[in-house]
N, C-alpha and C positions, 0 to 999 in steps of 0.2 A: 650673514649676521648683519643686523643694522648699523650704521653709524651714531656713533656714539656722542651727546653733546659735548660743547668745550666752554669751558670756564672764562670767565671775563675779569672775575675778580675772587679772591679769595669769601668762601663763606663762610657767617657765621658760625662760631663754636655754640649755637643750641642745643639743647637736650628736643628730641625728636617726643611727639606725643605718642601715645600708644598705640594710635588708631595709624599714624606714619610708620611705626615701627611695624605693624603688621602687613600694612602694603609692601615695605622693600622686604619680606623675608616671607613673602609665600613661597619661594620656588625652594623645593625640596631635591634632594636627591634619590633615585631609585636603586634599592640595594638587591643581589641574589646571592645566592649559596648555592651552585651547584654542585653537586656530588656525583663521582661517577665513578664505576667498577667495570674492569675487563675482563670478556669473558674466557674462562679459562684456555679455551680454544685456540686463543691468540697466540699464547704462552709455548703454544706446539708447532710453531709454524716456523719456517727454516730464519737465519737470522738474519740473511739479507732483505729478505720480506717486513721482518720487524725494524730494522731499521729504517727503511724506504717510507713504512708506516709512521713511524714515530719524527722525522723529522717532516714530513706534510703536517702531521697534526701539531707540530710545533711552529710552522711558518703561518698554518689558518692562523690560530689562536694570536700567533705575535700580532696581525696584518688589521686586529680591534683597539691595539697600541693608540689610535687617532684617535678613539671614538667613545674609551671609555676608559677607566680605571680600574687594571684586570690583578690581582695576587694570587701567585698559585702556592698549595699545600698541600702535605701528602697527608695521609692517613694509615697507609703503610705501618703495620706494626703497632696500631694504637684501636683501630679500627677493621671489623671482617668485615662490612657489610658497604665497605664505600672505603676507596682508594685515595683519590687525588680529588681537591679541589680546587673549584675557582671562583674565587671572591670576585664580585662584579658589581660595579659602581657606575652609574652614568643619570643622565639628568632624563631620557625617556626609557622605557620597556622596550620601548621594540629594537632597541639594540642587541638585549639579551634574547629575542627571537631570534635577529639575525646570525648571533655566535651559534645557535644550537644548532641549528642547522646548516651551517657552512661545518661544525665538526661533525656533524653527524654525516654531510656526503661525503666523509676522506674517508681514505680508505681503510683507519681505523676506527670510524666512524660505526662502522658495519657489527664490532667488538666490544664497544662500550654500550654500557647500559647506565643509562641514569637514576643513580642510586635514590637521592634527593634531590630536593628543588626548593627555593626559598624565598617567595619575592615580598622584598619589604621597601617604605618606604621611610626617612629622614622625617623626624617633626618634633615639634616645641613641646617639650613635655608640660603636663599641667599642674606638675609640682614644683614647688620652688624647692632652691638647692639650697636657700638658706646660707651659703659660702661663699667668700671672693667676691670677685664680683659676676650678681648675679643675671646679668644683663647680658653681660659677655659668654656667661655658661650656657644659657639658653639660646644664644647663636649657634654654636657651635656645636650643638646636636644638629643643626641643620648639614651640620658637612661633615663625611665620614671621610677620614686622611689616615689610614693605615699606617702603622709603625713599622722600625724596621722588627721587632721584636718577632723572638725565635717563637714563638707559639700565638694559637689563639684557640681555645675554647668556644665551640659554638654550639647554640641549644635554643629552639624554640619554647614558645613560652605560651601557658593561658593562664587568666585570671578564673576566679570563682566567679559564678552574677552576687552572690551577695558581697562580693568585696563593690560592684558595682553598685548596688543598694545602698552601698554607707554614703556619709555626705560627704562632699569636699574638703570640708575640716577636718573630718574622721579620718579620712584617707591620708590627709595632709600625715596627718599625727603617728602614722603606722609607718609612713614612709622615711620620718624625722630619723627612728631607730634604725631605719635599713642602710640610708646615707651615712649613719654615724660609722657603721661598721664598715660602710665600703670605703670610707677614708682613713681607716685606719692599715686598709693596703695601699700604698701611691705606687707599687710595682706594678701593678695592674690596669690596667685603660677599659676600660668599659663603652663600647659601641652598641648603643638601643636603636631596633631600627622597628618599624610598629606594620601590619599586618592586616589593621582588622579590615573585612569586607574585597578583601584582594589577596588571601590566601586560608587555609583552613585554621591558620593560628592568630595573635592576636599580638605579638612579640616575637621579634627573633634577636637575640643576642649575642655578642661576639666581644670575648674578653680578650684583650692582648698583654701577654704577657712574657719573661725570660726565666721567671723560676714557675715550674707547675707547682709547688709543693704552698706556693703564694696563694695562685686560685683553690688547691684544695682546703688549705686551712679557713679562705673566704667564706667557699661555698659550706663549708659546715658551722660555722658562725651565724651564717644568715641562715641557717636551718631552726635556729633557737629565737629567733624575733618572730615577731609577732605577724607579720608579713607574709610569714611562711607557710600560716594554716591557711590562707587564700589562695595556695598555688594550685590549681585544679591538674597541669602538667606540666613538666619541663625539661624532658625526654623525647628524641633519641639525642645526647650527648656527645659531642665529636671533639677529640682530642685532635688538632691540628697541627702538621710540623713545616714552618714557611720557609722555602726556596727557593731557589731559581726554577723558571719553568721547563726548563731541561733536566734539573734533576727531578724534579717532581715528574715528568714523563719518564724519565729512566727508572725511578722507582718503579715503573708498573710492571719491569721487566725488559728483558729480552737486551741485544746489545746497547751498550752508551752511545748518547748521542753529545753528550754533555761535555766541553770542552773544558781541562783544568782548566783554575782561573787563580792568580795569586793577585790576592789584594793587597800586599805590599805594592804590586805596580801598577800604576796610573794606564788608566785606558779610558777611552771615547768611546761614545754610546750615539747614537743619532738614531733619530726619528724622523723618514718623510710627514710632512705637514699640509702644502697643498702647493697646486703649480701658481706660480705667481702672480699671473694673469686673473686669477681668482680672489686678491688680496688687493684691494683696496686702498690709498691713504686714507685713513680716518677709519679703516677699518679693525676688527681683533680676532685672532683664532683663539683656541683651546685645544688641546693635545694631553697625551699623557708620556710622561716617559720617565723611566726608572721610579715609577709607581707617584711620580710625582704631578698635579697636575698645572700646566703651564702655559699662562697667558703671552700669546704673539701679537705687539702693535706694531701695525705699518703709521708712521709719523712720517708724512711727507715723502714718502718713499721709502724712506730706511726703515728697517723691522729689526724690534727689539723685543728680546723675551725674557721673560721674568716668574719667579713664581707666582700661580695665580691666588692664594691665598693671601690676606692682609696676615701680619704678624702680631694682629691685636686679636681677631677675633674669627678670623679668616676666614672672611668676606670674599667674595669673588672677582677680584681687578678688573677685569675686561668689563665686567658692567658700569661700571664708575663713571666718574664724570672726568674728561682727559684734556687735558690742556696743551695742545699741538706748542704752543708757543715756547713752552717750557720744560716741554715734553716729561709731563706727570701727568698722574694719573691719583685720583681721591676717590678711596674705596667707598661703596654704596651702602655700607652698613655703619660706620660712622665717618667722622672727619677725621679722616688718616689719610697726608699725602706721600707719596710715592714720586720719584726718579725713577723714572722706567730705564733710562740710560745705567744705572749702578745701580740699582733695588735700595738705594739709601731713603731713610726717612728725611721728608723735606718738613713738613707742617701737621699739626694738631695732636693725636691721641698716639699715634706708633711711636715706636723708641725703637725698635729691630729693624735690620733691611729684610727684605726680601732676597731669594737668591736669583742671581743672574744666568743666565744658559746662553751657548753660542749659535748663534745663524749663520746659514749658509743657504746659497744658490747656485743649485748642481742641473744643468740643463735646463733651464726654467719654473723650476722644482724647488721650495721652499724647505728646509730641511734646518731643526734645532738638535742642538746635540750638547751634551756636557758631560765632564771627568768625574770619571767612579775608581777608587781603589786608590792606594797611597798609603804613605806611612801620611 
């Protein structure tokens, strides 16, 4: 990764022109859905076998922790036609070559069959939200951050061409109705990730939410706007249930691999990051861990991590402009400064910290880690 400028003096509180705002928010993120079913085969095989299988394809899968932003969910019981998935997130494609093929040579690799497949990208929609602020809303399509929420509903989606016939205003106008009723759930998260010319759909969507009975009241609501005679498809349907990825591979069968976990009690989580040698002063990693993604600055030697999302609009920190001196860091999507030392806001637009995570160096080996569980 480059090294990053550093600050002389604080900048200006300007408002960015439009054609500024466009240059820092081209970089989108690249979203998939894979879906995968075991063949029943498997299911017959003695139980030392299935264990041995299932905890390999649990360490592949863990060992993309670095390099992307992975959620796993079962389908089990909701779904016949596709089991377990895995949400995947990262800034190129060919990281999700790389996962397909590293689970497909384990050796339960040989037993899965890939049900669906989904690849989308993050982008600015071209309607205005009309709500809040609208500046901020239209960021943060650019960045998909998974909830912890116990479900998510996922569904490709196409338009009619004549919904693409109408004019911008028209559109605007049909869309005004469909916003109105999706804020009338705030249970519900709505993640739009878009498709066209890089998959056979044109949308794929993934609702998150903790009551299903929320999204079905939604989705039949939005069946009565006007919006709804343009939907050319938006099927196959996947009712998702989000877990650990232990149990989501134990759901597939065969003995547990999945160790109780009480979250009354505090425990440590780590993630290798990279050997040290590899990190720089003046330089930044990115990582993910416990679904979260998190910026590592080496400042003068010491390395400090933090989460990489701004709490304004969440912006990407490690792109920012960082001030060794004072060791902050001012997210690149607006003037929000950061303490990288305590994720506290220093200066401009944030009011929230960021959260902090601990570092370590284990044999030359760069390693961040942070507490999950507690009352």
């Amino acid at each position: 990764m480059g090294k990053p400028a550093f600050l002389s003096k604080k900048p200006p509180m300007t408002k960015p022109s439009a054609e500024e705002r466009a240059q820092r928010l081209t970089k989108r993120q690249y979203v998939r859905f894979a879906f995968y079913k075991v063949d029943p085969v498997w299911r017959r095989l003695p139980a030392d076998e299935q264990m041995e299988h299932k905890r390999e394809l649990l360490e592949v899968i863990k060992s993309f922790n670095r390099r992307m932003l992975l959620r796993p969910y079962s389908t089990m019981g909701t779904r016949a036609d596709a089991e377990i998935l895995l949400w995947q997130i990262a800034e190129s494609p060919d990281v999700f070559q790389d996962l397909a093929k590293a689970v497909m040579k384990t050796q339960m690799g040989g037993y899965l069959e890939m049900a669906y497949s989904y690849l989308s990208q993050t982008k600015r929609s071209v309607y205005e939200i009309r709500f809040g602020d609208e500046e901020e809303a239209e960021e943060e399509r650019l960045v998909i951050d998974p909830s912890e929420a116990k479900y998510l509903f996922v569904y490709p989606f196409i338009k009619t061409r004549d919904w693409y016939q109408m004019s911008q205003m028209a559109r605007q106008g049909v869309m005004d109705e469909h916003i109105v009723v999706g804020r009338k759930y705030p249970s519900i998260r709505l993640n739009t990730t878009y498709s066209f010319g890089i998959d056979d759909y044109e949308f794929i969507v993934a609702f998150e939410t903790d009551e299903p009975s929320d999204f079905l009241d939604l989705v039949q609501e939005l069946r009565e706007t006007e919006s709804s005679k343009y939907t050319l498809q938006d099927t196959p349907l996947f009712s998702c249930i989000n877990m650990r990825l232990e149990e989501a591979i134990d759901a597939l069968g065969g003995p547990d691999i999945a160790e109780p976990i009480d979250d009354t009690v505090t425990r440590e989580v780590w993630q290798e990051v990279c050997p040290i040698d590899d990190f720089a002063p003046g330089e930044t990693q990115v990582v993910y861990l416990e679904g979260k993604m998190v910026g590592l600055f080496n400042i003068d030697g010491e390395i400090y991590a933090i989460n990489n999302r701004c709490t304004h609009a969440r912006g990407p920190l490690t792109e920012g402009t960082i001030n060794a001196e004072e060791c902050s860091v001012v997210c690149p999507w607006h003037y929000g400064k950061f303490d990288i030392k305590t994720g506290q806001p220093v200066d401009g637009i944030v009011r929230k910290p960021v959260e902090t995570y601990q570092v370590e160096i284990r044999d030359g080996v760069v390693y961040v880690g942070t507490k999950v569980g507690g009352e």
